[in-house]
C-alpha positions in Angstrom: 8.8 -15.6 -14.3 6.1 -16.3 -17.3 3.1 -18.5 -16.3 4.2 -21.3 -18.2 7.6 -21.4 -16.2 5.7 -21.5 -13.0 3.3 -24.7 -14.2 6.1 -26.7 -15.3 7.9 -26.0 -12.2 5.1 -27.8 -10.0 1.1 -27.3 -9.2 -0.7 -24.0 -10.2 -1.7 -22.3 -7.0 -5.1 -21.0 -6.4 -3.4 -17.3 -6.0 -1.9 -17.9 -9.5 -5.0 -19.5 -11.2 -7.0 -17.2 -13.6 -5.5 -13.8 -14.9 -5.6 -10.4 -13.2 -9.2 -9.8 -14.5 -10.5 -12.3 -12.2 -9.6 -10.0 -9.3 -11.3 -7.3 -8.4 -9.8 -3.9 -5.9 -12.2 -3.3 -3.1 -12.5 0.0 -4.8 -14.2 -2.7 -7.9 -16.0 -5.0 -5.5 -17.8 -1.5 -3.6 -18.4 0.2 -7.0 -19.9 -3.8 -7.8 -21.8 -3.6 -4.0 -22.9 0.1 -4.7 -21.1 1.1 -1.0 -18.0 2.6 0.3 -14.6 1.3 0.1 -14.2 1.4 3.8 -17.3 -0.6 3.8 -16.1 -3.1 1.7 -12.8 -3.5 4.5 -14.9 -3.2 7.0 -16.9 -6.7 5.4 -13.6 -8.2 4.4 -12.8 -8.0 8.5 -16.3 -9.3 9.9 -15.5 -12.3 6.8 -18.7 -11.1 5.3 -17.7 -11.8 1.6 -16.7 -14.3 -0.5 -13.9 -15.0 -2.2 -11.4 -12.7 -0.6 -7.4 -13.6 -1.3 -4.7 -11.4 0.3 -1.9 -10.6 -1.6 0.6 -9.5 1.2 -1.3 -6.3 2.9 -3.6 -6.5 -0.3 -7.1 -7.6 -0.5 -8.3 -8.4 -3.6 -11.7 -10.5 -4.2 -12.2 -13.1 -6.8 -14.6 -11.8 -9.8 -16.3 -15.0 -10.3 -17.3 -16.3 -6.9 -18.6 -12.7 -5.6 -20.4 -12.1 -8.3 -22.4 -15.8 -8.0 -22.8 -15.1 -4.4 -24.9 -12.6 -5.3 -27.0 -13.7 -7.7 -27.5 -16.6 -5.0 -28.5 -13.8 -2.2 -30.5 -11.8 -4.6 -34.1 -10.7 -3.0 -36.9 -10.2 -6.3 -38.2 -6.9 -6.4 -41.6 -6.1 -5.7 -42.0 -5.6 -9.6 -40.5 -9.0 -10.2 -43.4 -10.8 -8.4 
């Protein structure tokens, strides 16, 4: 089923909104974080990150909303004083 079928069959869902591109693998979001993908799981249990949408047994994170979370959680380096 196309994309257009699905909106003319009722709302978009949030799981259906955006393309692919906007979700990232936890292999993505802990090449993103600079950590393990284990680590990433690990996060995704404790609810650590934003974002998260499972797919089935899939995790996948949205691009958009990680990604401002950090720039709002972002600590200045000492060189950016």
């Amino acid at each position: 089923m196309t994309a257009a079928a699905r909106r003319s069959d009722g709302p978009v869902r949030a799981s259906e909104a955006g393309s692919a591109g906007d979700l990232m693998t936890p292999e993505e979001v802990a090449q993103t974080l600079r950590t393990s993908r284990t680590a990433v799981y690990a996060m995704v249990q404790r609810r650590q990150l934003p974002g998260v949408i499972r797919i089935g047994r899939r995790v996948r994170v949205q691009r958009g909303v990680l990604l401002e979370w950090l720039d709002q959680n972002r600590v200045p380096s000492t060189h950016e004083e």
